[in-house]
C-alpha positions as CSV (number, residue, x, y, z in Angstrom):
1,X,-0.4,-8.2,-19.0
2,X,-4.1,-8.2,-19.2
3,X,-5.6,-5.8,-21.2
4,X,-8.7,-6.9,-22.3
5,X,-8.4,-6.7,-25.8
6,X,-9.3,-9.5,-28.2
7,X,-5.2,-10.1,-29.2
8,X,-3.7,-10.0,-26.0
9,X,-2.9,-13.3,-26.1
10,X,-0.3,-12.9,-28.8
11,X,1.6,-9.8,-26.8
12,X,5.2,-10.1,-25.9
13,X,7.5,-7.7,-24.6
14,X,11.2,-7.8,-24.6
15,X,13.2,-6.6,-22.3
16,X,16.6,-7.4,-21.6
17,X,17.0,-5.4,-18.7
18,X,14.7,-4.6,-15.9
19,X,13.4,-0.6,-16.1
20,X,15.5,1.7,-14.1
21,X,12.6,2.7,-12.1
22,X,12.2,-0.2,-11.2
23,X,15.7,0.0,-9.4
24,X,15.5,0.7,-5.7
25,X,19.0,1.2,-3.9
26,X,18.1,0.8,-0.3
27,X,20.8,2.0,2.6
28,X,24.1,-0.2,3.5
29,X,23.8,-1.8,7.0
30,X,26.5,0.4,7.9
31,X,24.9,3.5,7.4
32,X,21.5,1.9,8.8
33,X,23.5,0.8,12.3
34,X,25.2,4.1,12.7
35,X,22.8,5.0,15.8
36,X,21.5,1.6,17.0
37,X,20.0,0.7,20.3
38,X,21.3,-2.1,22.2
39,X,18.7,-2.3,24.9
40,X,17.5,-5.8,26.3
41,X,14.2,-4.1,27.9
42,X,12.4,-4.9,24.4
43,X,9.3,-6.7,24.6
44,X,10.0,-9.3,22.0
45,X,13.9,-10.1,21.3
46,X,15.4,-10.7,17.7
47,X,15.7,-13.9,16.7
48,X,16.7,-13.1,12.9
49,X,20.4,-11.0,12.1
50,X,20.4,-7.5,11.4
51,X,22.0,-8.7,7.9
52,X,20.5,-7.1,4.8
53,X,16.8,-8.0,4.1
54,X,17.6,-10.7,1.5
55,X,19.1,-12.7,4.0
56,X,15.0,-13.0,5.3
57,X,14.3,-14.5,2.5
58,X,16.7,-17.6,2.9
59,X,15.8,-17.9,7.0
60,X,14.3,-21.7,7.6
61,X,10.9,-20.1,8.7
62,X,10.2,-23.7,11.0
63,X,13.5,-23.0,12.8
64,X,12.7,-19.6,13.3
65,X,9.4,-20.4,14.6
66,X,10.1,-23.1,17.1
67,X,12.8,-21.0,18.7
68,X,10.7,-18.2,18.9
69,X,7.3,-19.8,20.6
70,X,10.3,-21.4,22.9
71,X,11.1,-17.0,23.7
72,X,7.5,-15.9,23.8
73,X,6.6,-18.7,26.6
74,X,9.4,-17.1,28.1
75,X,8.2,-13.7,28.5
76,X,5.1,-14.7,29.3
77,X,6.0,-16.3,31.9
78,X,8.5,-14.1,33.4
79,X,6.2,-11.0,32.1
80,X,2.5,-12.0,32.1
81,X,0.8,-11.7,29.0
82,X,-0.6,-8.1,29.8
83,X,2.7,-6.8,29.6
84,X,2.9,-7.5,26.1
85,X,-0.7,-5.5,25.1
86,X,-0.5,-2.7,28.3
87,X,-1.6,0.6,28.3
88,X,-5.0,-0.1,28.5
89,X,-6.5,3.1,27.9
90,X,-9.1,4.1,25.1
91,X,-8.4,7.7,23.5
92,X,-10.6,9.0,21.2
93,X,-10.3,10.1,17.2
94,X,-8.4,12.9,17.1
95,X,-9.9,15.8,15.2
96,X,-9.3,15.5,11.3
97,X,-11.0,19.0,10.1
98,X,-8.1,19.2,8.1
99,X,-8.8,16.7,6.1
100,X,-11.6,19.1,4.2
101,X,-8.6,21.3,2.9
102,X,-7.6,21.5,-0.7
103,X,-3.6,21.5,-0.8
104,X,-2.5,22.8,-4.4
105,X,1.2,24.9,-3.0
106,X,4.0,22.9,-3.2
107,X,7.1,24.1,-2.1
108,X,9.6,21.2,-1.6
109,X,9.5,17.9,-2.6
110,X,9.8,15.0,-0.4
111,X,10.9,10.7,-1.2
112,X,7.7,8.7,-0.5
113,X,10.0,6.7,2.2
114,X,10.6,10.3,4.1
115,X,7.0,10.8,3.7
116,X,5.8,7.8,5.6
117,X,8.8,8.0,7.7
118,X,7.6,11.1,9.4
119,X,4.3,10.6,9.2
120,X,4.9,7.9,12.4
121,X,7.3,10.0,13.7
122,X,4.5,12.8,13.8
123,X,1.8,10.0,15.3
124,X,4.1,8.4,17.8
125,X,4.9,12.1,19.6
126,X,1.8,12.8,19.1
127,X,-0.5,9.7,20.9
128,X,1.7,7.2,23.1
129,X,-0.7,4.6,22.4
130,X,0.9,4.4,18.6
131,X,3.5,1.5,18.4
132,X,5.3,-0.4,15.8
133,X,6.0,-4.0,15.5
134,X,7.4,-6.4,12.7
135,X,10.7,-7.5,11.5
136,X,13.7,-5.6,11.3
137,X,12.2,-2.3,12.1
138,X,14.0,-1.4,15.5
139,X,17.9,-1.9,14.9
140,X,18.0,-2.4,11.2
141,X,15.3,0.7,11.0
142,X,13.5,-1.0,8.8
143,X,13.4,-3.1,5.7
144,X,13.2,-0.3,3.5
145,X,14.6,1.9,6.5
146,X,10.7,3.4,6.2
147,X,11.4,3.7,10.6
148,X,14.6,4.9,10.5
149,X,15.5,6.7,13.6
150,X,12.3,6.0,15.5
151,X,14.4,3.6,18.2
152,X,16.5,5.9,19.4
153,X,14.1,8.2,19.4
154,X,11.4,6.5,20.9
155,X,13.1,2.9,22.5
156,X,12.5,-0.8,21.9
157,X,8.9,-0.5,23.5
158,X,7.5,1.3,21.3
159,X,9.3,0.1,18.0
160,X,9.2,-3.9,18.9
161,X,11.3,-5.8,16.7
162,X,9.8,-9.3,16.4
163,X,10.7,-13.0,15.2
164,X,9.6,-14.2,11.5
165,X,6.2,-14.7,12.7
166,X,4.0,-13.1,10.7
167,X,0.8,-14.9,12.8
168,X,2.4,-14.4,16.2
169,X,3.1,-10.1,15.8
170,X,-0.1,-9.7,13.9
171,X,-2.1,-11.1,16.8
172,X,-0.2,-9.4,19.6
173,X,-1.1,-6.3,17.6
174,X,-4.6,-6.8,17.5
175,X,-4.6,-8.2,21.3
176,X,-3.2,-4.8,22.1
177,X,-5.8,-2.8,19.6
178,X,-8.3,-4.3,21.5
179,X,-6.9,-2.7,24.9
180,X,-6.8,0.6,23.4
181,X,-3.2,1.1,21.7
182,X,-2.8,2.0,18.1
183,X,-0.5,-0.7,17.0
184,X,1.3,0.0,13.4
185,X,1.9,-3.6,12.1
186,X,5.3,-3.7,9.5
187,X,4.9,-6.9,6.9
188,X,8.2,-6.9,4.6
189,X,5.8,-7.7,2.1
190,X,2.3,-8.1,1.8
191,X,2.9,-11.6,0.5
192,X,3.5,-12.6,4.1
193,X,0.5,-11.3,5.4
194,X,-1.1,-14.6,4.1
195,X,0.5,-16.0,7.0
196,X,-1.9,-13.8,9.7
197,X,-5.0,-13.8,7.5
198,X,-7.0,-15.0,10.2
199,X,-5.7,-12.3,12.8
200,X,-6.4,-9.6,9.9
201,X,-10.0,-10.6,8.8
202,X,-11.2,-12.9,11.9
203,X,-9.9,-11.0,14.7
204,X,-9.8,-7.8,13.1
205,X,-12.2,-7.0,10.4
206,X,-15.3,-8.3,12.4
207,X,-14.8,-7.5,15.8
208,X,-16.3,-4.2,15.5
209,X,-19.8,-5.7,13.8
210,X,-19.5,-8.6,16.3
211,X,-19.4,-6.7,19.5
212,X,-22.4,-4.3,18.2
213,X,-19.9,-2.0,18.1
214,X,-18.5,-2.2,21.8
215,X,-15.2,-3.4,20.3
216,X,-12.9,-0.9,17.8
217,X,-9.6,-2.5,16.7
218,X,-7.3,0.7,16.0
219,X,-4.7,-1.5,14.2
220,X,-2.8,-0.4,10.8
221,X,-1.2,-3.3,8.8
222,X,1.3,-1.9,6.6
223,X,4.2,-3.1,3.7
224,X,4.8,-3.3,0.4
225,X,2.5,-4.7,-2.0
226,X,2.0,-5.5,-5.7
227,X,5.1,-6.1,-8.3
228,X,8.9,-5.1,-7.8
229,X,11.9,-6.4,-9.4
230,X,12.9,-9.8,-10.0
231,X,11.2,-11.0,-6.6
232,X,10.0,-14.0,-8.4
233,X,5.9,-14.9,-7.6
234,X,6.3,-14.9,-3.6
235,X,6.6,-11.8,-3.7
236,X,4.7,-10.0,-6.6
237,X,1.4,-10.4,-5.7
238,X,-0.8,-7.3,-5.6
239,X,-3.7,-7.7,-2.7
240,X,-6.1,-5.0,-3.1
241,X,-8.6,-6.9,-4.3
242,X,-8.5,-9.7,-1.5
243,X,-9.0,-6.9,1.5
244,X,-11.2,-4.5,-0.6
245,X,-13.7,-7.3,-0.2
246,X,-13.7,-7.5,2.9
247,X,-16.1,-5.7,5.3
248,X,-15.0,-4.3,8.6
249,X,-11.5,-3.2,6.6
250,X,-10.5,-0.5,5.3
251,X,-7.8,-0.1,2.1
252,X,-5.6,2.7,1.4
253,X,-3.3,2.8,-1.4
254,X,-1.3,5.8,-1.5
255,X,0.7,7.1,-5.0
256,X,2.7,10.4,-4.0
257,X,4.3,11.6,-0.9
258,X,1.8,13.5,-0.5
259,X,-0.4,10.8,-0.4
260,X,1.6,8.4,1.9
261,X,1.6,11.4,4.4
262,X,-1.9,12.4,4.6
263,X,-3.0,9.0,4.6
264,X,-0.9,7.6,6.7
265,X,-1.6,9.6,9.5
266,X,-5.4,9.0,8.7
267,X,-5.3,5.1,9.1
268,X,-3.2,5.8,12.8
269,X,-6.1,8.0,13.9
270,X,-8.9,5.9,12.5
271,X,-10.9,3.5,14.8
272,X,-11.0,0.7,13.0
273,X,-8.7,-1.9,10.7
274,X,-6.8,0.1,8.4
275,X,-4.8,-2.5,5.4
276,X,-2.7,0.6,4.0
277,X,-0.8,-1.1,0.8
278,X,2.5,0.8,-0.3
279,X,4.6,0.3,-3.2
280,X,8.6,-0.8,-2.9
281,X,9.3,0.9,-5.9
282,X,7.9,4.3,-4.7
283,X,9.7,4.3,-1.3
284,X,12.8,6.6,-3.5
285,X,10.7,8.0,-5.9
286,X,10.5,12.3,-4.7
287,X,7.3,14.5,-5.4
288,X,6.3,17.7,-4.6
289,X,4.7,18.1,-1.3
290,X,2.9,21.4,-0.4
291,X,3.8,23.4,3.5
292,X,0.3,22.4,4.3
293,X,1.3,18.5,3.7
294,X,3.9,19.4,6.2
295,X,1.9,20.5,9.0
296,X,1.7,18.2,11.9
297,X,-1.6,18.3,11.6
298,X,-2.3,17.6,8.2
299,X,-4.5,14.4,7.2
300,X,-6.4,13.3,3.9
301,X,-9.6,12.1,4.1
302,X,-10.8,8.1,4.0
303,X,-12.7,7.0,1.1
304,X,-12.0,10.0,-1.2
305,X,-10.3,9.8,-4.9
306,X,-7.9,12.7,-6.2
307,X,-8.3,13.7,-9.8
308,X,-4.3,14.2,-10.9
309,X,-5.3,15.6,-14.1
310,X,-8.7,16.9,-15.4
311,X,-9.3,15.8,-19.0
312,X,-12.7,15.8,-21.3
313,X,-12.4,12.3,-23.8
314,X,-11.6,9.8,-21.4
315,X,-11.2,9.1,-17.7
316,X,-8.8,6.8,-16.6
317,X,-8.7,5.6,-13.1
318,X,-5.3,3.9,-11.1
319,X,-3.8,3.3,-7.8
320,X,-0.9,3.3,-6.5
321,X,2.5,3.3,-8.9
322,X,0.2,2.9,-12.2
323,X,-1.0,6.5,-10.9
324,X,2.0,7.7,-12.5
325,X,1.6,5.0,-15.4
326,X,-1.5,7.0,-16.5
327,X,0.0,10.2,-16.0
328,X,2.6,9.5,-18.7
329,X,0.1,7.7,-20.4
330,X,-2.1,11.1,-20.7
331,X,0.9,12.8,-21.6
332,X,1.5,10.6,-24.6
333,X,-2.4,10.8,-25.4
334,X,-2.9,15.1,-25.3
335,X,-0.5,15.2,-28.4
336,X,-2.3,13.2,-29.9
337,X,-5.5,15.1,-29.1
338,X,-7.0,13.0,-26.3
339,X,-8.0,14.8,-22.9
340,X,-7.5,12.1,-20.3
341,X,-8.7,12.4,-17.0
342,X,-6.6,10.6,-14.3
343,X,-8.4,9.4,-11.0
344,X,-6.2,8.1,-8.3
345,X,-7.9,6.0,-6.0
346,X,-6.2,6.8,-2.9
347,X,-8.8,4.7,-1.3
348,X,-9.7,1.0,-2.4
349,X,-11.9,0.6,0.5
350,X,-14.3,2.1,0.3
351,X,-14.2,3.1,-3.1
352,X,-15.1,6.6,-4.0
353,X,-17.8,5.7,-6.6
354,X,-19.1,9.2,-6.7
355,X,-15.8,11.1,-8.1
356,X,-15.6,7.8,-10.9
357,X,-18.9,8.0,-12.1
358,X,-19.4,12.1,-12.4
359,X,-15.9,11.9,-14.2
360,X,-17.3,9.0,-16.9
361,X,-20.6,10.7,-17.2
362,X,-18.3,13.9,-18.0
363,X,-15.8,12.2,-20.5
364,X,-18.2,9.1,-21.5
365,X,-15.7,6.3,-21.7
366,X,-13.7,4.4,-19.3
367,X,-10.2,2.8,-18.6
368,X,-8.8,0.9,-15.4
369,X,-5.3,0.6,-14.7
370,X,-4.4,-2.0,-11.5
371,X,-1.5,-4.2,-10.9
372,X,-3.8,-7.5,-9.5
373,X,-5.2,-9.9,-11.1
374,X,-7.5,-9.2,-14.2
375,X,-10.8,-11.7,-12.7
376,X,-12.2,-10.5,-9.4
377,X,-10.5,-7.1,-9.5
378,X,-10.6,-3.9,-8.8
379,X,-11.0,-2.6,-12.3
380,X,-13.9,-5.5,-11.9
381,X,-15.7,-3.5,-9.3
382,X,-15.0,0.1,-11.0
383,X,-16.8,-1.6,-14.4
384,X,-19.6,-2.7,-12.0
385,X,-20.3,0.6,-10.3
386,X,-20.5,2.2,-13.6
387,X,-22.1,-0.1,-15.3
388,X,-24.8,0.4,-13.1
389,X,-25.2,4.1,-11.9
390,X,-24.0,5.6,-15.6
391,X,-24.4,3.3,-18.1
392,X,-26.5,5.3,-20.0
393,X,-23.4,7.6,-20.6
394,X,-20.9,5.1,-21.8
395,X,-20.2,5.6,-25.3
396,X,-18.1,3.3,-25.7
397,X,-17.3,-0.6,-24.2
398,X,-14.7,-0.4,-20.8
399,X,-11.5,-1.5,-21.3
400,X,-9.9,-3.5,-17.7
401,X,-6.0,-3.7,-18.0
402,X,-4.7,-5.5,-15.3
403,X,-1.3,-8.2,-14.6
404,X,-2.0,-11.1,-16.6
405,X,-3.8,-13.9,-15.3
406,X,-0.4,-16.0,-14.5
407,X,2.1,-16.2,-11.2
408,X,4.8,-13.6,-12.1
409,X,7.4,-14.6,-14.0
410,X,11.3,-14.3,-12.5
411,X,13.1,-13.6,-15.6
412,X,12.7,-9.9,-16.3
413,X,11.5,-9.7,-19.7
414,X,8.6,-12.0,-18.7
415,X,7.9,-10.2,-15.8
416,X,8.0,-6.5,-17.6
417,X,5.2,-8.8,-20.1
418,X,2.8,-9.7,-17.1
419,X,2.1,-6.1,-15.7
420,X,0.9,-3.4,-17.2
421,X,3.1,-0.8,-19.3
422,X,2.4,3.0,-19.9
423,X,2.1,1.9,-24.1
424,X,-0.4,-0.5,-22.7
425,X,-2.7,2.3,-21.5
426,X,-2.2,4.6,-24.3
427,X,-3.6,1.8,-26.9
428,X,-6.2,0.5,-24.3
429,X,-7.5,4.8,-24.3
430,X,-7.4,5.0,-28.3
431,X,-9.2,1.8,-28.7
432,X,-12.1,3.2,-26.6
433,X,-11.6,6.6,-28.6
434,X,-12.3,5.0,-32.0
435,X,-8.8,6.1,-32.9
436,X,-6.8,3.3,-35.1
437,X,-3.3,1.9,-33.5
438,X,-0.7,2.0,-36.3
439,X,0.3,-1.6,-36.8
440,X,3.5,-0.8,-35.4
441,X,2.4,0.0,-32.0
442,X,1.5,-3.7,-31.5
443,X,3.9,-5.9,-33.0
């Protein structure tokens, strides 16, 4: 972990088991293939089992791939391309006045996989023009079971099971964007995405500027990002960073359920590129969720940070599971008589520079809290935009604590060492306090 202090070198955390939260017990096959649709009119067929996810993991991937460009001349030919990317119709944005409404009343909670579950649900009824399309999400519902349901309800051509292709589905989704539908694109982790980076920022991103703005690519690209459990470095990396800096994208990173819903349903409506980053280890974490969160209608505005907790010594700012890292983090400060202000993100692009900078001009210092990689980060770019709008009000140097600079470790006591902790915050805050840290706190 990298935490910007001048002894971080000499950290080292033992653990000899992984955290419990950090434990995500995803549904059996059988439960998952209780209601499965056997239908052969699907666009693209399976080529991969409907075996448990980690059997994806072993697949050989050049196998995979030659039997399924063998498939998709197939259809082609039997189809015509326009088959795969019909519907050309162009609907406009749906209104989003909604989005302007403060929702404070919660009166349920809700999982964060629930949350985004019915958040397409909602979309797909809603617009016809929404799709999904990626690996295991028809029969097997889903990697994480996040489109559980949605076959039956709404049949293998809207919720397109594909081949491990990770270039070929990305750029049958954006071929279809570009005919008006609203494809939802399913990566099993954002790892894989690396494999359609040029679909993503090529045909995706800079369409829109390209065509003078003749061309709008309605496309959301959507998975799991950033750390889980013992996934080993293929599958750990955080990417906010990489698509924050690109223009023509935008970058949602949702923490609660409330979050996931609202902003969810945002990126679907939107006309442009939405990368929308979720967190595996959040899928089965519940939160509370207010009746207007519940409403069909409800959405969360692009581009705008949530303060979770007001405070008046220090604001911290985090995305996405370290959300709730500060949270405890504050928590652990306020009895020790620092008032920290939490800021979650929501929105990594673009970044809601306003709500960051009148919070450190209000509490004067400054703490990031991100997942990524420490150089080039998002804490980088935070640091930046204050250093140069509210400088003047810093009293006190920034403090960046991000993963460490290193490929995550498998074993799990090196891999709880490279990201960040909630005892990492806490020092990283009473450092830029002026408050001493009892020797104890960092043997």
């Amino acid at each position: 972990m990298y935490d910007g202090s001048s002894n971080r070198d000499e950290k080292a955390h033992v653990s000899k088991t992984v955290d419990d939260e950090s434990m995500v017990c995803d549904e059996s096959p059988e439960k998952a293939n209780g209601g499965r649709h056997t239908s052969s009119g699907s666009t693209i067929r399976r080529l991969s089992s409907t075996s448990a996810s980690s059997s994806y993991f072993a697949a050989d991937r050049k196998v995979v791939r030659k039997k399924m460009w063998g498939l998709i001349r197939q259809e082609v030919g039997a189809r015509g391309l326009s088959a795969l990317v019909s519907g050309n119709y162009v609907q406009s944005l749906r209104p989003v006045a909604a989005t302007r409404r403060h929702y404070s009343s919660a009166t349920k909670e809700m999982t964060v996989r629930d949350a985004l579950n019915s958040a397409l649900d909602e979309e797909m009824a809603a617009d016809p023009n929404v799709f999904i399309m990626g690996e295991e999400v028809g029969e097997y519902q889903g990697a994480y079971k996040i489109s559980k349901g949605l076959l039956d309800k709404y049949g293998p051509e809207r919720v397109v099971d594909t081949p491990i292709t990770e270039a070929g589905f990305a750029g049958i989704g954006v071929g279809s964007a570009y005919h008006g539908l609203r494809p939802v694109i399913e990566f099993m982790t954002f790892n894989f995405s690396m494999q359609a980076i040029d679909h993503i920022i090529n045909s995706a991103a800079k369409s829109n500027y390209m065509s003078a703005g003749q061309i709008n690519v309605p496309i959301v690209f959507r998975g799991p990002n950033g750390p889980a459990a013992g996934v080993g470095a293929q599958h750990s990396q955080c990417y906010g960073a990489w698509y924050g800096s690109v223009p023509g994208l935008k970058v949602l990173v949702p923490y609660s359920s409330e979050d996931a819903r609202g902003l969810l349903k945002a990126a679907i409506r939107d006309p442009d590129p939405v990368v929308f980053l979720e967190n595996e280890l959040l899928y089965g974490e519940s939160f509370p969720i207010s009746a207007e969160a519940l409403d069909s209608s409800f959405c969360l505005p692009i581009g705008k940070a949530k303060i979770e907790r007001e405070g008046t010594d220090i604001t911290i700012t985090a995305f996405s599971k370290m959300v709730g890292y500060a949270l405890k983090a504050a928590e652990i400060l306020e009895k020790e008589g620092i008032s920290a202000e939490i800021i979650n993100l929501r929105s990594i692009r673009p970044l809601d520079r306003a709500t960051i900078n009148a919070s450190v001009r209000k509490t004067n210092r400054l703490v990031t809290v991100e997942e990524g990689f420490p150089q080039h980060g998002v804490g980088a770019e935070i640091c930046a935009s204050v250093v140069e709008d509210s400088f003047a009000y810093l009293d006190a140097p920034v403090e960046r604590i991000a993963g460490a600079d290193v490929p995550t470790p498998y074993a799990a006591n090196l891999e709880r060492s490279a990201f960040p902790q909630i005892e990492d915050i806490v020092r990283a805050a009473k450092r830029v306090c002026y408050r001493s840290v009892p020797m104890a706190a960092t043997a």
